[in-house]
C-alpha positions in Angstrom: 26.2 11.9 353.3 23.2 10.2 351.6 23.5 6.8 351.9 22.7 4.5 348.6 21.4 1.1 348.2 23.5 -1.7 346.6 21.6 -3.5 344.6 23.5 -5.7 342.4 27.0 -7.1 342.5 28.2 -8.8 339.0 31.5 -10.6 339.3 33.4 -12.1 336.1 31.6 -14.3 333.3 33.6 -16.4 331.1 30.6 -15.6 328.8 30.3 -11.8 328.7 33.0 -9.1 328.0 34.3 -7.7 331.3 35.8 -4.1 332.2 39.0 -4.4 332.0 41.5 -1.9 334.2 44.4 -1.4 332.6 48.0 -0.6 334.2 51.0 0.2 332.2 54.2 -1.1 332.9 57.4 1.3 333.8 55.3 4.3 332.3 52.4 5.9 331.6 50.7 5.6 328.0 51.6 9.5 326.5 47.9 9.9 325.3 47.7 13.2 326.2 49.5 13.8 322.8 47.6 11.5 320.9 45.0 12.2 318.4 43.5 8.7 318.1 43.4 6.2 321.0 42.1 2.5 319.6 41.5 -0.2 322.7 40.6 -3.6 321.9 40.4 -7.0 323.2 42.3 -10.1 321.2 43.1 -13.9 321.6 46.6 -15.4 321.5 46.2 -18.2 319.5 49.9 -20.0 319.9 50.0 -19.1 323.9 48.6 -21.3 326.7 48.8 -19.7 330.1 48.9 -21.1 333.6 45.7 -19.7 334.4 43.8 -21.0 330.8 44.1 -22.8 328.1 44.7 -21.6 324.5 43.7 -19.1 323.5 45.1 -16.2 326.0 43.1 -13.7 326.4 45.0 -9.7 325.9 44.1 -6.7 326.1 45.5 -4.3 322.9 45.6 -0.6 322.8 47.2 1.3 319.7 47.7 5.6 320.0 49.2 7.2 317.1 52.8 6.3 317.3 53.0 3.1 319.9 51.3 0.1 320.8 50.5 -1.5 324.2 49.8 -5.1 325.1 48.9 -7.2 328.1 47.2 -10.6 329.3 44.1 -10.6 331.1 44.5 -11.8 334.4 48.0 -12.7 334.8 51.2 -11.6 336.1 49.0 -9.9 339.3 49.5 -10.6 342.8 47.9 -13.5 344.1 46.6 -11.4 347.2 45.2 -9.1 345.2 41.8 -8.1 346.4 39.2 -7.9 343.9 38.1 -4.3 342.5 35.0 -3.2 340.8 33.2 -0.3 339.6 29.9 1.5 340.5 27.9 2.3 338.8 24.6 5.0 340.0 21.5 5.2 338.8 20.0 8.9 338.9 16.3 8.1 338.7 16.3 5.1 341.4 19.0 6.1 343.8 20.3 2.4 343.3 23.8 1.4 342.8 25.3 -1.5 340.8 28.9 -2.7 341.2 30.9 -4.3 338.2 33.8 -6.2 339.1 36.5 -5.5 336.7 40.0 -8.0 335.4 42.6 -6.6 335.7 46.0 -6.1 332.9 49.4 -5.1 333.1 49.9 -3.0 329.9 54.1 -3.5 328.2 55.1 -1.8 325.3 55.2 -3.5 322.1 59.1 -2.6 321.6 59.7 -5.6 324.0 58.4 -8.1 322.1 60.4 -6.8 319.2 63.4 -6.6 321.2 63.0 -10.5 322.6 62.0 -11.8 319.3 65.3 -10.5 317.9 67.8 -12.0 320.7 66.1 -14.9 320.3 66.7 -15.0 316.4 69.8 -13.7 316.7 70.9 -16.5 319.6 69.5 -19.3 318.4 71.1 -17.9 314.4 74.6 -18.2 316.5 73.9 -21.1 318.0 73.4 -22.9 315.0 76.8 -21.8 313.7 78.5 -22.8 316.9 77.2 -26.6 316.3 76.6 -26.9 312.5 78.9 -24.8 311.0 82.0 -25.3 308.8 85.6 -23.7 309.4 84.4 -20.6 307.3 81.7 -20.3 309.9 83.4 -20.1 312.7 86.0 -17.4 311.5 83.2 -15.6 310.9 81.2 -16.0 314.2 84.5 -15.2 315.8 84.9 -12.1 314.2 81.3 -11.1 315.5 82.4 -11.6 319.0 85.4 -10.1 318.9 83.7 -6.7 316.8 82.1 -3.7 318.3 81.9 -1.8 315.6 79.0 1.0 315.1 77.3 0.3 312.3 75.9 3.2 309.5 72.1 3.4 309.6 72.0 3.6 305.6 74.6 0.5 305.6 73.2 -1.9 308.4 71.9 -4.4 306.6 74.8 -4.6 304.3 77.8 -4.4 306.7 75.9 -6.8 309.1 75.5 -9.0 306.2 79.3 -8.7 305.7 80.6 -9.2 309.5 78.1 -12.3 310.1 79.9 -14.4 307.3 83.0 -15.0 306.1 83.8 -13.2 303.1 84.6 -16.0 300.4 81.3 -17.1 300.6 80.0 -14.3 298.6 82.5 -13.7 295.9 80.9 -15.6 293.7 77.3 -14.4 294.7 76.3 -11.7 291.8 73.0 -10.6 293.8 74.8 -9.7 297.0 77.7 -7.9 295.3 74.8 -5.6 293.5 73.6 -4.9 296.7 76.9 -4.0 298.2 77.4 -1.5 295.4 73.9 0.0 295.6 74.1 0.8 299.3 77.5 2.7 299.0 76.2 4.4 296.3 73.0 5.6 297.9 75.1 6.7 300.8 77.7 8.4 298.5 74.6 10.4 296.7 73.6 11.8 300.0 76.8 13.8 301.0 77.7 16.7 298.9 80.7 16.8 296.5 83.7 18.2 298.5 86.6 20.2 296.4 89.5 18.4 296.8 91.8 21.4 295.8 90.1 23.4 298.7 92.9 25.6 300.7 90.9 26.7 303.0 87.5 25.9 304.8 85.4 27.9 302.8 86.3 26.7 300.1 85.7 22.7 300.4 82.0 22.9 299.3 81.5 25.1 295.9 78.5 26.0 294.7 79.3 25.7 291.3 80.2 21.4 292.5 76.3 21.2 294.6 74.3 23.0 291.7 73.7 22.7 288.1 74.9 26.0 286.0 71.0 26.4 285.2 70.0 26.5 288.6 72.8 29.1 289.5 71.6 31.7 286.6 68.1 31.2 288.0 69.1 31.6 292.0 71.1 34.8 290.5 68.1 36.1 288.5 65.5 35.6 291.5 68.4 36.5 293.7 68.4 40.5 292.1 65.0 40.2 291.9 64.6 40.4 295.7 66.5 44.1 295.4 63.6 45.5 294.4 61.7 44.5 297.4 61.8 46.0 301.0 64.1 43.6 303.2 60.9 43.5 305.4 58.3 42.4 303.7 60.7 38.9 302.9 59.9 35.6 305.0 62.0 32.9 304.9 61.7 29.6 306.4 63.7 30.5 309.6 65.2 33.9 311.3 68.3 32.8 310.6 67.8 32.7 306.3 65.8 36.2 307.2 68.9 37.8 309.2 71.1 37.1 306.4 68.8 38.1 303.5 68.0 41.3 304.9 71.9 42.5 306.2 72.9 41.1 302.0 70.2 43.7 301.2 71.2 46.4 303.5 74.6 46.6 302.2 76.3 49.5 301.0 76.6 47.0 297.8 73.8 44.7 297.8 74.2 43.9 294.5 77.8 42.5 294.4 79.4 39.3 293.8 79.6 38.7 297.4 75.6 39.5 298.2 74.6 37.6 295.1 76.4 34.8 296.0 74.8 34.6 299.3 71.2 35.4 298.5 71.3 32.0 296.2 72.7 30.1 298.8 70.2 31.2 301.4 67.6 30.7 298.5 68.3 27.2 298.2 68.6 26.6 302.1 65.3 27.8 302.3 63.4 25.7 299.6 65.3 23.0 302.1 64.0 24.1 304.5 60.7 24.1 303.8 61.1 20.6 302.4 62.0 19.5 305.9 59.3 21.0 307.1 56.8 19.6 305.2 54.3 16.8 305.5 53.4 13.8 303.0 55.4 11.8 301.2 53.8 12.9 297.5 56.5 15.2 295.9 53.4 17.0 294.1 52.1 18.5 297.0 54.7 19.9 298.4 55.8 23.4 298.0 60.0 23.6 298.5 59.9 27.5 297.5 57.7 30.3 297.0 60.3 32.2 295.2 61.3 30.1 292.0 59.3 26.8 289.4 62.8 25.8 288.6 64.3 25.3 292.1 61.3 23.7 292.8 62.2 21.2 290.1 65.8 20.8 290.5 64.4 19.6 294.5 62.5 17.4 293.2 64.5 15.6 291.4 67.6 15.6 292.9 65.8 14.9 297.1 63.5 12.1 295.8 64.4 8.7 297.0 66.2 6.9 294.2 65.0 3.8 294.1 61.1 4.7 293.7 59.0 4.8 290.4 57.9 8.0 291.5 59.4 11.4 293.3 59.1 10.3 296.8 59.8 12.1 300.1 61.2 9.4 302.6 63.9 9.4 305.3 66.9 9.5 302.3 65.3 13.0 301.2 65.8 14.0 304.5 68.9 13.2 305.4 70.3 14.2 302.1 68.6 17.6 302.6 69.9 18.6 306.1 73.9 17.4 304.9 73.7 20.2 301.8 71.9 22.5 304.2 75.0 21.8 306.4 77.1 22.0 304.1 75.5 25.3 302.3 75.3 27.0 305.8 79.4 26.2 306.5 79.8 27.6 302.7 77.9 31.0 304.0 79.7 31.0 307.2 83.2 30.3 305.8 83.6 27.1 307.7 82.6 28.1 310.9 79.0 27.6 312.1 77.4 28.7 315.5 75.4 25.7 316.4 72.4 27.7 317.9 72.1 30.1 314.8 71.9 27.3 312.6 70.1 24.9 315.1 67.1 27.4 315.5 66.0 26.9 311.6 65.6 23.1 311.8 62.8 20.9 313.4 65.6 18.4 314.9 67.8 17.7 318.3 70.7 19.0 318.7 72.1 15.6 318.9 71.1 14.9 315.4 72.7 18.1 314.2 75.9 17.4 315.4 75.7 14.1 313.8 74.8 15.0 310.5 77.4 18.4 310.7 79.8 15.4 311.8 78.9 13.6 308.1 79.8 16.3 306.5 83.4 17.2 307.8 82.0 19.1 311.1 83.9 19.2 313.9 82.4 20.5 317.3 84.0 22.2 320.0 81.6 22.1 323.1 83.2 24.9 324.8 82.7 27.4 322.0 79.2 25.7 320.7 80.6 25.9 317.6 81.2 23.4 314.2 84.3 24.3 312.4 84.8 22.1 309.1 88.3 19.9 308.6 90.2 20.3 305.6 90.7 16.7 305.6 87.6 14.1 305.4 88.6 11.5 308.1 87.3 8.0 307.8 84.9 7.7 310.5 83.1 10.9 308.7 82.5 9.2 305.5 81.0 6.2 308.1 79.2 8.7 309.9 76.1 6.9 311.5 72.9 9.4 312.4 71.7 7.3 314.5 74.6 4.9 316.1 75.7 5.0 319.5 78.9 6.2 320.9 81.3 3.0 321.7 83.6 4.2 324.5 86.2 0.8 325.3 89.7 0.6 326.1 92.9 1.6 324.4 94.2 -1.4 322.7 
């Protein structure tokens, strides 16, 4: 091996901007995926370290959906040998080595996470030494509850639990928030028939859809019998399959087949809206098949509370419960969780949760949802994305 010539050796300057070798804590950084990797170097301004005064110096990188930070220098072994980096040059042969610092990289989430115990204990602890009778009723009742708490509702019920409720009867502001919450919640799950006998017939079209809608799904709906079965594409095999056997019936034409090519024509502009990107209702396309349906999305999947139609996390979770509850309607109650699974761009966790919302009930041995005659309460307190509590029988 040809041997090469050291001929410079640079170790740290306070005065110039060092390589810096970055470790990540617990995991690797899942750049791999990323688009956009941003690095950059930052001073904390309210921190003084043992090593040097304030400001600390960090080390900050940001990918596409995280963000990593770390201080320079510390938190590293203190028999740590130095380690640098070479550096060639072609045209001389000669080599120059560049000591680097050195920075253990933690995800952001734990900052969150330890600013929010901290609020949250000293919060409590105030109570504990400040507070009034009321108070500590109420801070009781927090330790003694372990309830899961509804994503849509958590800033309400929280609100609720941490004090006592005669505090707020008088409060006009709170109360309107209270009442706005439930009925954004109430808005997302479809209307159920409460004279239902059977499964099928808890959710009705005639309840989720405006008559004007219905003549137009049955209009485009007979349209598509002039067309060869093949040459349709739906959103998902699963729409397809039951487009084309409608189609390929003896009868395609009959209440029965009508019926279900509106339903699967309104699961499908669904589906595309789930499958769409933006948040700007005007440019995105719910169905190639109908104007109409693609105004009756609009305006019925927009978040309720914006000036304008806007696609947010309440249009999608109030489009996969009436999918869910349109697919249970086509199925007569009984859904095969990897038929309906296969259409939608979520876990199978969250399928079950939002099937669960909507009166689902799974059996794990059959893979299947069946939907109860009965709403229960925990369904209409569904949360899509709470925990499950397990605890002892009282």
């Amino acid at each position: 091996m040809k041997s090469t010539k050291i001929a410079d050796v640079v170790s740290v300057q306070s005065d110039r901007d060092n390589p810096i070798l970055m470790s990540f804590q617990n995991a690797e950084m899942g750049y791999k995926t990323d688009s956009q990797v941003h690095c950059f170097r930052a001073e904390d301004m309210d921190r003084t370290s043992a090593e040097e005064p304030t400001p600390s110096r960090m080390a900050v990188l940001i990918s596409d959906q995280q963000a990593y930070r770390g201080y320079v220098g510390e938190n590293l072994p203190s028999d740590l040998m130095n380690t640098y980096v070479a550096i060639r040059n072609k045209r001389t042969g000669k080599m120059r080595l560049i000591q680097l610092e050195e920075c253990t990289m933690l995800n952001s989430c734990y900052d969150d996470n330890k600013n929010k115990f901290q609020e949250e204990e000293s919060s409590l602890t105030l109570m504990r030494k400040f507070g009034g009778k009321m108070a500590i009723r109420a801070l009781e009742r927090i330790e003694r509850s372990s309830s899961n708490i509804d994503v849509m509702s958590e800033s309400i019920e929280h609100t609720v639990t941490k004090y006592d409720d005669d505090q707020f009867t008088e409060d006009k502001a709170f109360a309107k928030m209270k009442v706005e919450g439930e009925l954004i919640l109430a808005s997302m799950k479809p209307p159920r028939n409460p004279e239902a006998k059977t499964p099928a017939e808890v959710y009705r079209l005639q309840d989720m859809l405006s008559k004007m809608v219905l003549d137009n799904l049955r209009t485009v709906g007979l349209g598509l019998l002039e067309k060869e079965p093949e040459t349709l594409e739906f959103a998902n095999v699963y729409l397809t399959n039951k487009v084309k056997a409608a189609l390929q019936s003896k009868e395609p034409d009959s209440d029965e087949n009508v019926r279900t090519l509106q339903i699967c024509l309104y699961m499908d502009a669904l589906c595309r809206l789930l499958g769409s990107h933006g948040s700007n209702f005007d440019k995105i396309s719910c169905s190639p098949f109908s104007n109409d349906l693609y105004r009756e999305i609009k305006q019925n999947f927009s978040q309720v509370n914006q000036h304008k139609p806007t696609k947010t996390k309440y249009t999608v979770h109030k489009a996969l419960t009436y999918y869910l509850a349109l697919a249970f309607m086509l199925e007569n109650g009984v859904l095969n969780v990897d038929q309906v699974h296969g259409g939608l761009n979520i876990t199978k966790n969250d399928l079950l949760k939002f099937a669960a919302f909507v009166g689902g009930s799974y059996n794990s041995v059959k893979n299947s949802l069946t939907l109860r005659m009965t709403e229960s309460s925990s369904a209409g307190r569904s949360s899509f994305g709470g925990r499950k509590r397990f605890g002892k029988r009282k």
